[in-house]
C-alpha positions in Angstrom: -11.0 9.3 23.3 -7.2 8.4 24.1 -4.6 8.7 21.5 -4.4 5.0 21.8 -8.4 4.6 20.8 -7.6 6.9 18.5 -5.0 5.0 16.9 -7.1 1.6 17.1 -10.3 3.7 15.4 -8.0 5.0 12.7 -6.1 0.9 12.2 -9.9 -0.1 11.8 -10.8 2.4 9.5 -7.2 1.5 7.2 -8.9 -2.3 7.3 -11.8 -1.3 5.9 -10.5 0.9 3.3 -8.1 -1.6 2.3 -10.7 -4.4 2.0 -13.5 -2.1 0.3 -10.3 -1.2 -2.3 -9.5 -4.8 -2.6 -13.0 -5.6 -3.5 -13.3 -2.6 -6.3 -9.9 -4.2 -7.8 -11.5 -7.1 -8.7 -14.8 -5.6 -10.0 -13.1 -3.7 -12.6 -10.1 -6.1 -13.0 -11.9 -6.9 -16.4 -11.3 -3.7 -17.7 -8.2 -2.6 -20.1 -5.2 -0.4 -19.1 -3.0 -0.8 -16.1 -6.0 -2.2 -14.0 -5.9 1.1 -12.3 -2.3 0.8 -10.6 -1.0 4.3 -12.0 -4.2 6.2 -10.5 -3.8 4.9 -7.6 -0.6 5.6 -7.3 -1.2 9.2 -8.7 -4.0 9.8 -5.8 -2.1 8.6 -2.6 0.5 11.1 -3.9 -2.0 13.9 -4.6 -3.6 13.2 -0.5 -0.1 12.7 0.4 0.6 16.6 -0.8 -2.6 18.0 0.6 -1.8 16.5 4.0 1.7 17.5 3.9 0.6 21.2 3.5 -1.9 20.8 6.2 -0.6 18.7 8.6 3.0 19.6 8.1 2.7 22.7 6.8 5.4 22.0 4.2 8.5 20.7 6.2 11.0 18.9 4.2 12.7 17.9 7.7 16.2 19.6 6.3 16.7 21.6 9.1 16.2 19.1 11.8 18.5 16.5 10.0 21.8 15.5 9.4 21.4 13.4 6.6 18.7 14.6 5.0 19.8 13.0 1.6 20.2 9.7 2.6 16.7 9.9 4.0 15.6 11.1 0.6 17.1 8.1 -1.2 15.6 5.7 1.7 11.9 7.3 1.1 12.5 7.1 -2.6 13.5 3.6 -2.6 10.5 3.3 -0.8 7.9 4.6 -3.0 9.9 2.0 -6.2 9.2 -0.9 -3.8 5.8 -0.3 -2.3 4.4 2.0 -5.4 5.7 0.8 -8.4 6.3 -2.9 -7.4 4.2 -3.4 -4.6 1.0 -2.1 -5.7 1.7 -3.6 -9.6 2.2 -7.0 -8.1 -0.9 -6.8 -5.6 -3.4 -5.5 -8.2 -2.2 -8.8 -9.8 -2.7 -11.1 -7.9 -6.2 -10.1 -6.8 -6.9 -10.3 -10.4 -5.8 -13.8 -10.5 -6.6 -15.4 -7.3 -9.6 -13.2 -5.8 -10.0 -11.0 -2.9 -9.9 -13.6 -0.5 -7.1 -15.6 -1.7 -4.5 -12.7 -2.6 -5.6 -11.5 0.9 -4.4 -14.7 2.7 -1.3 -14.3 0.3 -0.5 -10.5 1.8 0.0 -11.7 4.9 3.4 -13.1 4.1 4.5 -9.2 4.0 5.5 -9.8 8.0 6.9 -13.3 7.2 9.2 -11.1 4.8 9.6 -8.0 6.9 10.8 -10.3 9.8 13.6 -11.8 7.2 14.2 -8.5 6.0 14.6 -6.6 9.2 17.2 -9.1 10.3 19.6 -9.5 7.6 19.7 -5.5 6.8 18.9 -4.0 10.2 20.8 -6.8 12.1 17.3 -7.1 14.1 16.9 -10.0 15.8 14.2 -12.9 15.5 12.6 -13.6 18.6 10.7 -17.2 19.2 7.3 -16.0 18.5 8.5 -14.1 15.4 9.5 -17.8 14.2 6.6 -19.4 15.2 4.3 -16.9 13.5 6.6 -17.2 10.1 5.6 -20.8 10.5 2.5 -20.8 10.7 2.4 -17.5 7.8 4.4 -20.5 5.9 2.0 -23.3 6.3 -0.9 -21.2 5.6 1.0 -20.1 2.2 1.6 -24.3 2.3 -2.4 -25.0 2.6 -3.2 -22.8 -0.9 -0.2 -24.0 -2.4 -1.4 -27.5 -2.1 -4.8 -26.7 -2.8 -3.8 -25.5 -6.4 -2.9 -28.5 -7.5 -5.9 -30.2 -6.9 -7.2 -27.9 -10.2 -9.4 -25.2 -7.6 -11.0 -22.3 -9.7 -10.5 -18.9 -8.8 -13.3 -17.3 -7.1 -13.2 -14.2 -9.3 -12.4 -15.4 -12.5 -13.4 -19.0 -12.9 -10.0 -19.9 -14.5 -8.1 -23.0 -12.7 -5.3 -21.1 -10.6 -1.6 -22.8 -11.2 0.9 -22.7 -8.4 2.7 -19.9 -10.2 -0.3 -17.7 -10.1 0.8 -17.4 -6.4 3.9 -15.5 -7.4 2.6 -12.6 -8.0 1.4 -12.2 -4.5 4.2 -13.3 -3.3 6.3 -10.7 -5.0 3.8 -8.3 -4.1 4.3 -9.3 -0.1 8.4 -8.8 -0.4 8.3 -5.1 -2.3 5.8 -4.6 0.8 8.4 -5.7 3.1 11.3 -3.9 1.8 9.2 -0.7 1.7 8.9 -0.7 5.1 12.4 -1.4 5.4 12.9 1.7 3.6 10.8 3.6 5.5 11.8 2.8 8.6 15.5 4.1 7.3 14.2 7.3 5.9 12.0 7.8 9.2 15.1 7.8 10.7 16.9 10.4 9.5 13.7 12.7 8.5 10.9 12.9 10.8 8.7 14.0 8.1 6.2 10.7 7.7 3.7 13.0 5.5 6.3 14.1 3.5 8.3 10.6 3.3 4.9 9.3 1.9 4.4 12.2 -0.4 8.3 11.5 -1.9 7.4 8.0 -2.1 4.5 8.2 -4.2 5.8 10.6 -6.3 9.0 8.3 -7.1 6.7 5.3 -7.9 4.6 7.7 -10.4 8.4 8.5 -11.8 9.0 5.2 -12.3 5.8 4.7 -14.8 7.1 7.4 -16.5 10.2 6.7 -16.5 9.0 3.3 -18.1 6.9 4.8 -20.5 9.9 6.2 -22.3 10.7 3.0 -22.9 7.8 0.8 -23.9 4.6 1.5 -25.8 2.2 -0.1 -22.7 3.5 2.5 -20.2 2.9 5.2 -22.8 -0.5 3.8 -23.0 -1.3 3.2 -19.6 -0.1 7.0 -18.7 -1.8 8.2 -21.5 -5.1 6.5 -21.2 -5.2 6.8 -17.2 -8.0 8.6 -16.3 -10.2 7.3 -19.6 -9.4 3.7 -18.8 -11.3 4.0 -15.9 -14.4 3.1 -14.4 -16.2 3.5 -11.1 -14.6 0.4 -9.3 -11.4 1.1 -10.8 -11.8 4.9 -9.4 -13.3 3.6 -5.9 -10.4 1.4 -5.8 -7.6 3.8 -6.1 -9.2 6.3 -4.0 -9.6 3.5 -1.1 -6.3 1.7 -1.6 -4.8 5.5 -1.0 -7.1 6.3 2.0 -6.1 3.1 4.0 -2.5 3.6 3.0 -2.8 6.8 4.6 -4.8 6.0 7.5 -2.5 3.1 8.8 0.0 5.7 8.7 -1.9 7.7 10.8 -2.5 4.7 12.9 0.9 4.5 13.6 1.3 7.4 14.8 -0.8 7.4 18.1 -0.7 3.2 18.5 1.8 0.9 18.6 2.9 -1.1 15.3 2.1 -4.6 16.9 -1.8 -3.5 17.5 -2.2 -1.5 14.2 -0.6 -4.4 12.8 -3.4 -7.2 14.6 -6.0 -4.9 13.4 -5.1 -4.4 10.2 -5.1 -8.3 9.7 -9.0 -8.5 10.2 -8.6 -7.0 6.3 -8.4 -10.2 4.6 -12.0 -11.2 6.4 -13.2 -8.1 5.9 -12.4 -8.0 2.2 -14.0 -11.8 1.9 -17.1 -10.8 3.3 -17.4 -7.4 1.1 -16.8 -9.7 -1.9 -18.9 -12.5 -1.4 -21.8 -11.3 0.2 -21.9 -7.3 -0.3 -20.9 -7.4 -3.6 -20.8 -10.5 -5.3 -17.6 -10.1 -7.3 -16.4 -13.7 -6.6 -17.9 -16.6 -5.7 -17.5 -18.0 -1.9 -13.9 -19.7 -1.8 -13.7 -23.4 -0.1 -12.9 -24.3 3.6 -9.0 -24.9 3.1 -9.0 -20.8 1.4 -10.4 -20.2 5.1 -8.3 -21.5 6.9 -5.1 -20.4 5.1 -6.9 -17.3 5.4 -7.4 -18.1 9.5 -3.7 -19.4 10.1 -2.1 -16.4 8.4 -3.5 -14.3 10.8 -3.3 -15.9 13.9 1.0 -16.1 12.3 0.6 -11.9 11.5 -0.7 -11.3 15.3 2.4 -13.8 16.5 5.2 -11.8 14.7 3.8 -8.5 15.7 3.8 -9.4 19.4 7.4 -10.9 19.3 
């Protein structure tokens, strides 16, 4: 097998972790506590520190850069976006809107990234990028729309409002400014273990760091590991493996093929929920082609 197959096997394996994680968020998105955010969390920094040893064998990167701190603060700025934010604001939204809706919502994470890139990394927007962000933005359009016509969720049953979309949305631009973060930090330390490893641990900080403050954090860091139940623990445990495996993924492929791979999750996830599963009920044509259009706009950007 070529590093490139390799690469492709292990952007395959992150889709399916990340869908069978989506799924187990919204069987135990009933439950109490943080909905299982802060274990999650706490196990993609506990893997990231057993990999770090291993793979790694404990290099910070200081010796090999010259500005190892601003790297620091980029990876850390990192794990507050994508950990804290990011992962709050996806759990969410799944509970919300379903696997296969809060799926088709993810995708604007490029549509953001694109933006992103440009106006801090001066990064320029090619043609395709802008014709995949349009079609990222009429899929976003199509569920939009579709909410107003009073369409139930497919998890919970509730009627989903327009503004129920915000948390995915919010979710999709932590995502993006994550990755800008990374990228920076990748930059000056070539330690991508270790940069994942920094930016888990800061997001766990940041719960704590809130739990000084307000009673519900307390709670939630108190009552982690009793608040749980199996999909809750199967959820963190996936959510952390794909994380871990697109990194991987990364590493031996290029970005724009782990990134077209990685886009099957949303079908992936639909079909785990509806079918495998059963934790929501099969969402309607126009969810499906959001769903379709949003991909075919995530392939576009990452091949301009």
């Amino acid at each position: 097998m070529s590093e490139s197959q390799l690469g492709q096997f292990l952007a395959l394996l992150s889709a399916f972790s990340f869908a069978f994680g989506s799924v187990f968020i919204a069987k135990g998105a009933k439950d109490r506590g943080d909905k299982g955010v802060l274990f999650s969390v706490f196990v993609t920094m506990v893997f990231s520190f057993l990999l770090w040893i291993i793979l790694e064998r404990g290099d910070t990167g200081r010796t090999t850069s010259d500005n190892w701190e601003a790297g620091m603060i980029w990876f850390v700025l990192a794990g507050i976006f994508a950990m804290a934010f990011g992962r709050t604001l996806l759990y969410t939204s799944i509970q919300y809107l379903g696997v296969t809706r809060a799926g088709s919502v993810k995708r604007l994470t490029p549509f953001f990234s694109v933006l992103c890139a440009a106006i801090f990394l001066s990064e320029p927007i090619t043609g395709i990028d802008t014709i995949g962000m349009l079609i990222i933005a009429i899929a976003f359009g199509l569920l939009i729309y579709k909410s107003f016509s009073g369409v139930e969720s497919a998890h919970s049953g509730e009627k989903i409002s327009p503004i129920n979309y915000a948390w995915g949305v919010g979710s999709a631009l932590a995502y993006a400014l994550a990755y800008i973060a990374r990228k920076n930090g990748l930059m000056e330390i070539n330690a991508p273990v270790f940069g994942t490893m920094i930016s888990a641990a800061s997001g766990f900080a940041c719960f704590g760091i809130a739990a000084i403050f307000t009673q519900t954090y307390r709670d939630n860091l108190r009552y982690m590991f009793s608040n749980l139940n199996r999909w809750l623990l199967f959820s963190g445990i996936f959510v952390s493996v794909g994380q871990i495996l697109q990194f991987a993924a990364l590493y031996y492929e290029k970005v724009s093929t782990v990134v077209m791979i990685n886009s099957l999750e949303v079908f992936m996830a639909s079909f785990l929920s509806v079918v495998v599963f059963r934790a929501e009920r099969r969402p309607d044509l126009i969810t499906y082609i959001a769903a379709l259009l949003a991909t075919i706009g995530v392939i576009a950007v990452a091949v301009g």
